[in-house]
C-alpha positions in Angstrom: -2.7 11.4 -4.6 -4.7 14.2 -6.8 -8.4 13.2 -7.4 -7.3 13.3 -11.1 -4.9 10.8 -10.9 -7.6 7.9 -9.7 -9.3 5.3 -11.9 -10.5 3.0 -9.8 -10.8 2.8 -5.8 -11.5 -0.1 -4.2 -13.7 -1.1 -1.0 -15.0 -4.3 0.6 -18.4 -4.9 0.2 -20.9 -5.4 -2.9 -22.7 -1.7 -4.9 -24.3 0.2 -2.5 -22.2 -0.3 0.7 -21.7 2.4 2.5 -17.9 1.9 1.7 -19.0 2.4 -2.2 -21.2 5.8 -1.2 -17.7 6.7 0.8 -16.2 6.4 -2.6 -18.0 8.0 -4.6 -18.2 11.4 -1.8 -14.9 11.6 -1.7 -13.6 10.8 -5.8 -16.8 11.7 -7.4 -16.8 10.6 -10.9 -14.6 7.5 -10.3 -15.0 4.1 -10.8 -15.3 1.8 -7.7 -13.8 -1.8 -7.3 -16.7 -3.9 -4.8 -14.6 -6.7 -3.1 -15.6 -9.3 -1.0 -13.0 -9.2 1.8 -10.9 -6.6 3.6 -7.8 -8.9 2.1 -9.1 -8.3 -1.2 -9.5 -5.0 -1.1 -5.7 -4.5 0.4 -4.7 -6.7 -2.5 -6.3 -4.9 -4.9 -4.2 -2.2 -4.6 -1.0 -4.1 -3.8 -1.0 -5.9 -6.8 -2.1 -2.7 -8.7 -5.5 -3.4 -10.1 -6.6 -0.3 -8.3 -5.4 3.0 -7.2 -6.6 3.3 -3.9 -9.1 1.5 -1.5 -11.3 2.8 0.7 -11.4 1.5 4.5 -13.9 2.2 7.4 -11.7 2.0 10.3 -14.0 2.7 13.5 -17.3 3.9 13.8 -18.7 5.9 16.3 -21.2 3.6 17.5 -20.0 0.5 17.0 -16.4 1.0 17.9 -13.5 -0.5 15.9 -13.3 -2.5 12.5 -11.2 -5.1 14.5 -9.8 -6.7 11.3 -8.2 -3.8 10.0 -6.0 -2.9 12.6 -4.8 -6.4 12.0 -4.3 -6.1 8.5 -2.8 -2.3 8.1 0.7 -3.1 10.0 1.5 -5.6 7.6 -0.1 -4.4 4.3 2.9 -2.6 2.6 -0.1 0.0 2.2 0.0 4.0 3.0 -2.7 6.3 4.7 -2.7 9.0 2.3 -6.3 10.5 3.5 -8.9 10.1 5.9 -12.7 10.9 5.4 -15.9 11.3 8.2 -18.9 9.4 6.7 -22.1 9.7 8.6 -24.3 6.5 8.4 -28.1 7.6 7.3 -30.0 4.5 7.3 -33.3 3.9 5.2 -35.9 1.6 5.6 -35.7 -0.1 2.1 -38.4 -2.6 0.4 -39.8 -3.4 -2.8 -42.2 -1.3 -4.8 -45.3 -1.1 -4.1 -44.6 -2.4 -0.4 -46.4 -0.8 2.5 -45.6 0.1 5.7 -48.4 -1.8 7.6 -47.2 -4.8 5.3 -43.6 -5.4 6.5 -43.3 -8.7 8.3 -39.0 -8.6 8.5 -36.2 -6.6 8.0 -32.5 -7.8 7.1 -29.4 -6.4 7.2 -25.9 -5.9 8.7 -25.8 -6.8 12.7 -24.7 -3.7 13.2 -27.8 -2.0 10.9 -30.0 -3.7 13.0 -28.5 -2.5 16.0 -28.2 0.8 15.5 -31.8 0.9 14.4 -33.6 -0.5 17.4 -36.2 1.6 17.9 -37.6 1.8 14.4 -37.7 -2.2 14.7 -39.6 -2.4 17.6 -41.8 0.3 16.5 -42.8 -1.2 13.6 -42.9 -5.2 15.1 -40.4 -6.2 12.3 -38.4 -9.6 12.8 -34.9 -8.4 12.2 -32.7 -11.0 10.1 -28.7 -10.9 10.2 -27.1 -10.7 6.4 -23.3 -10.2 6.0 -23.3 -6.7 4.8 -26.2 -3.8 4.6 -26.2 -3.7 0.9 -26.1 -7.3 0.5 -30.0 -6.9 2.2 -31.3 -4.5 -0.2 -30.0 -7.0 -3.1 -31.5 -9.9 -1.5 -34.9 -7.2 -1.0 -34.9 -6.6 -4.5 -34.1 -10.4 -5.4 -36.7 -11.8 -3.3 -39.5 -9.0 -4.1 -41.8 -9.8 -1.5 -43.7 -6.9 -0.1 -43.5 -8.2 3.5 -39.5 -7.6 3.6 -37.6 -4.9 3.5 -33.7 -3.5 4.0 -31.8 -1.3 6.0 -29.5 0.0 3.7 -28.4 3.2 2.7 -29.9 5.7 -0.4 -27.4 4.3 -2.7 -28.5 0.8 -2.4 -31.9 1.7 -2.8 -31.1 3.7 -6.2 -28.9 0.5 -7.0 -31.4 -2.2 -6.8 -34.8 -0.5 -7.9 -36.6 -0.2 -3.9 -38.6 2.1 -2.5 -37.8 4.1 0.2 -40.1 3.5 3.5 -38.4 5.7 5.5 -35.3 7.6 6.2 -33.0 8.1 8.9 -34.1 5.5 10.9 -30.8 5.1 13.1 -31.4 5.6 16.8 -28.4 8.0 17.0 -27.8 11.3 15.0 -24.2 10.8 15.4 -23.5 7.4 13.9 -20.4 8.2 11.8 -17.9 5.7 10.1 -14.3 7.1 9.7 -12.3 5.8 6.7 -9.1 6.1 5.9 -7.5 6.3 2.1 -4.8 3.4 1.5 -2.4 3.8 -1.4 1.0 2.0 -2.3 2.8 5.1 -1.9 2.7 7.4 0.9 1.4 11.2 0.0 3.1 13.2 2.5 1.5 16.5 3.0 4.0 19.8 3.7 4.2 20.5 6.8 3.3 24.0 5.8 -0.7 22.5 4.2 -2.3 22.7 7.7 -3.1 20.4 10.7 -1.7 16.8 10.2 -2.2 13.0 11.8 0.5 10.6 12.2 -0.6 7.2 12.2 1.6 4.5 13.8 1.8 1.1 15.5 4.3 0.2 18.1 5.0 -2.8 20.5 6.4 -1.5 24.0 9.2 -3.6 25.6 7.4 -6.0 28.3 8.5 -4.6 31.4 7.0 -2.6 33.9 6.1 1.3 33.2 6.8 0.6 29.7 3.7 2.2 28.4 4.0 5.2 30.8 7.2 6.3 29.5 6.8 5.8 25.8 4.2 8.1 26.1 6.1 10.5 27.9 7.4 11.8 25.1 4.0 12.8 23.7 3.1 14.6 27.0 6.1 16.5 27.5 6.0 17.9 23.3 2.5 18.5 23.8 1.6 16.5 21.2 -2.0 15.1 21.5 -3.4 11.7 20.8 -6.4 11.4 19.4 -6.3 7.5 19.7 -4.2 5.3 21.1 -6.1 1.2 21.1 -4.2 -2.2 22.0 -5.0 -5.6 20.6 -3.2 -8.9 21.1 -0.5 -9.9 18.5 -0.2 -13.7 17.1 -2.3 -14.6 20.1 0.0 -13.9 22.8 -1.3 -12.5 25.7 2.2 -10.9 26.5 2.4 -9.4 22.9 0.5 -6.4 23.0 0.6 -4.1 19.9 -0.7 -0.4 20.0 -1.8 1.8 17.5 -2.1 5.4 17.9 -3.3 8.7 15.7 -1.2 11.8 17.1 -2.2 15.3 16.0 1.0 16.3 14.1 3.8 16.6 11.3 6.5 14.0 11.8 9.0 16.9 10.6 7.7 19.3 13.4 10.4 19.7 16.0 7.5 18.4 18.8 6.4 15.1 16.8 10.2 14.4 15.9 10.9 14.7 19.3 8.2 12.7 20.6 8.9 9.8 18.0 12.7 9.7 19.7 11.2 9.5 23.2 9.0 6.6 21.6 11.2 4.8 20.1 13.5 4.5 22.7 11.1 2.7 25.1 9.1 0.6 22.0 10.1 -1.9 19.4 8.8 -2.5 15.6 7.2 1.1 15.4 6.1 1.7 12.2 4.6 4.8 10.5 1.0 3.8 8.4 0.3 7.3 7.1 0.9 10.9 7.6 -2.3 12.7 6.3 -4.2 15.8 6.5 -6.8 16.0 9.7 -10.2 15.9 8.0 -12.3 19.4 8.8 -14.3 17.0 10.3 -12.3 17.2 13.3 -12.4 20.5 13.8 -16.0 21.0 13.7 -16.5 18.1 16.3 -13.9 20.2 18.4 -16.3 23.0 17.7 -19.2 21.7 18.8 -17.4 20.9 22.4 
């Protein structure tokens, strides 16, 4: 969907999450839709009160967004994009708060986590809140100098703190991929440059099943880039898999790996064919 055709994205969390900065990288100008579930924001957009929403699907530290995968396959909702956000963390707290004062710091699990060292550098007592920017409000609620927020810049511009310090994660590489939903697919040409094909399938349950609908990928060269499991309706012999190939369904490779696949799997479904972010190609790069 052109830039110019968006009004309103939306993405789960309260201003200043990371999902809203994501937002406003990507369609800069546009307005953003906070929402307070993953559910909410897929609704959103399926009942048509926004345009798009804006998903974090996996992060490179913390691995997947579990709830997601469950939620895609049976969304009715398209990938039309993905995007590479990298997580820059500040140390947010109130103004006139002073480093030498702070006494706690709250937010995300995950925040917390990937900021370790900073914590124990500074002796804070880290406290769990359900989302980062969610802290920062409660920061700038609360306004006690001896708190503070790990949040991102956004938040801190949002709710009026100071920034202690920045880029406090312990890893340089913590990036969250999104992906762009829409309620009608946005097929690039195959012609626009490298592609991903984003499906889910469930293999047949008997032996070697796996093996040989893969096959197909293997022998049309046709790389994955991810391929996860997870358990379906809580069956331990339901398995379904979800997989990002590097490719054009209407290549002759991908359309002959999708024949291969479907002849060995069952409910396969196509989420979203999408142009590959540059991202990807500088992280191949960099190899």
């Amino acid at each position: 969907m052109s830039a110019n055709l968006v009004r309103l994205i939306a993405f789960q969390g309260v201003p200043g999450a990371y999902s809203d900065l994501a937002c406003r990288t990507v369609f800069p100008g546009v307005s953003t839709l906070p929402c307070r579930s993953f559910e909410d924001a897929f609704a959103a957009v399926a009942e048509g009160n926004a345009d798009l929403a804006m998903i974090p699907i996996e992060n490179s530290h913390a691995g997947r967004v579990t709830d997601v995968h469950y939620l895609l396959p049976s969304s009715g909702l398209h990938i039309v994009a993905e995007h590479f956000h990298p997580v820059d963390h500040m140390l947010l707290a109130p103004k006139g708060a002073t480093l030498a004062g702070l006494k706690s710091v709250r937010s995300h699990i995950q925040g917390l986590q990937q900021c370790r060292k900073m914590i124990r550098e500074l002796g804070l007592e880290p406290v769990v809140t359900t989302d980062t920017a969610g802290a920062a409000a409660e920061v700038a609620a609360a306004g006690d100098p001896t708190q503070a927020a790990i949040s991102s810049s956004l938040a801190g511009e949002i709710y009026g703190l100071d920034v202690m310090r920045r880029s406090v994660q312990d890893a340089s590489h913590n990036t969250t991929r999104f992906v762009v939903l829409s309620r009608t697919p946005d097929v690039p040409d195959i012609d626009d440059g490298p592609a991903i094909t984003t499906l889910v399938f469930r293999v047949r349950n008997v032996p070697a099943s796996l093996y040989k609908a893969m096959g197909g990928f293997a022998t049309n060269g046709i790389n994955l880039s991810k391929l996860e499991s997870y358990m379906v309706g809580g069956r331990f012999v339901a398995t379904q898999f979800f997989v990002d190939a590097d490719g054009h369904p209407d290549s002759r490779a991908m359309r002959l790996a999708l024949e291969e696949l479907r002849f060995f799997t069952k409910e396969l479904k196509i989420l979203g064919v999408y142009r590959a972010s540059p991202f990807r190609a500088d992280q191949v790069a960099g190899e």
